[in-house]
Each structure stands twice: as structure tokens, then as C-alpha cells.
C-alpha positions in Angstrom: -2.9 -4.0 -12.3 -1.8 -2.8 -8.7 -2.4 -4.0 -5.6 -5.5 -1.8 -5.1 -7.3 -2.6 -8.0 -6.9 -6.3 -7.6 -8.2 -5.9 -4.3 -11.1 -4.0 -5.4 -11.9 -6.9 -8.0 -11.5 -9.5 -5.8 -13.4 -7.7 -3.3 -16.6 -6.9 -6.2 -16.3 -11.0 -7.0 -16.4 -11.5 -3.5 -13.4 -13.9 -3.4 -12.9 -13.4 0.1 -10.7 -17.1 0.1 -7.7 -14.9 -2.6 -8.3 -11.8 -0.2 -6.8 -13.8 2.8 -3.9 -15.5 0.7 -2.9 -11.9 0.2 -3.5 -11.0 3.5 -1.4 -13.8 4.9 1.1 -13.3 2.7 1.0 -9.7 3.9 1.5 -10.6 6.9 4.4 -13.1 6.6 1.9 -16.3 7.2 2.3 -17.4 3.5 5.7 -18.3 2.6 4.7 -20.4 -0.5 2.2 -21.9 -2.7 1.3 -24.8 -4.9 -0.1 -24.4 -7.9 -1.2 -26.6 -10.8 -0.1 -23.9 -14.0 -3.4 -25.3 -16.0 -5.6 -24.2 -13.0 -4.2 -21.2 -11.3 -6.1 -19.4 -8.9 -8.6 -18.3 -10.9 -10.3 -18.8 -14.4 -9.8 -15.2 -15.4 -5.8 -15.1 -16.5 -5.0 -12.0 -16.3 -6.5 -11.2 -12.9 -5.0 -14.9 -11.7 -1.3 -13.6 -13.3 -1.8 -10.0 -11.6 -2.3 -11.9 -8.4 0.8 -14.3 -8.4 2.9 -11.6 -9.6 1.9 -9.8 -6.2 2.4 -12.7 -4.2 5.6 -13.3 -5.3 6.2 -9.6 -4.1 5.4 -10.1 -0.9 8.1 -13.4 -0.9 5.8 -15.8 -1.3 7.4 -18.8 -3.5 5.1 -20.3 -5.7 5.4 -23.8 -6.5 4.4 -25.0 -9.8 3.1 -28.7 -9.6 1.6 -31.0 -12.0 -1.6 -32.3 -11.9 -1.0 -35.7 -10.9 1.2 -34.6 -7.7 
């Protein structure tokens, strides 16, 4: 999945909240990211995967934490 299409789906789910991470990020705003690895960002995994993998990209270190933390 490219950057465009994963905007296009985020944009049709109307997940304006992931839209600005990867605007930010763009931008140089977002330099990294916590994430619990059983949530993610989003239920749908291979959208959620397409979108880290486009963070990370842009430089934006993501930060696996556990659920307690």
C-alpha cells in the first residue's frame, strides 16, 4: 500500500486523528511514537502495518511499549 492509497482510506474512514500523525510527521513535528503492539493504531492490521511502515519513513521512531507502561 503507498502513501496515497492509505491516505485515500483513511480519508473514506474519516480517521482524520491518523491523517494528522502523518501530517506531523511530514512535517518534522513527530519524531516518535508509542505504541502498545496488541493495539496498534488501528483494528484493521494491515492498514495499521502500512501506516507504521510509512511513519517510520518519514523518521518517526516508534516505540513499542507494553500494556502496563
Amino acid at each position: 500500500m503507498n502513501k496515497e492509497e492509505i491516505i485515500q482510506e483513511l480519508e473514506k474512514r474519516e480517521m482524520e486523528d491518523i491523517l494528522e500523525l502523518i501530517e506531523d510527521a511530514e512535517k518534522g513535528y513527530l519524531e516518535e511514537l508509542e505504541i502498545v503492539p496488541s493495539v496498534g493504531l488501528l483494528y484493521d492490521r494491515e492498514l495499521n502495518e502500512a501506516i507504521i511502515s510509512l511513519l517510520k519513513e518519514q523518521g518517526v521512531e516508534i516505540i513499542y511499549v507494553t500494556e502496563e507502561e
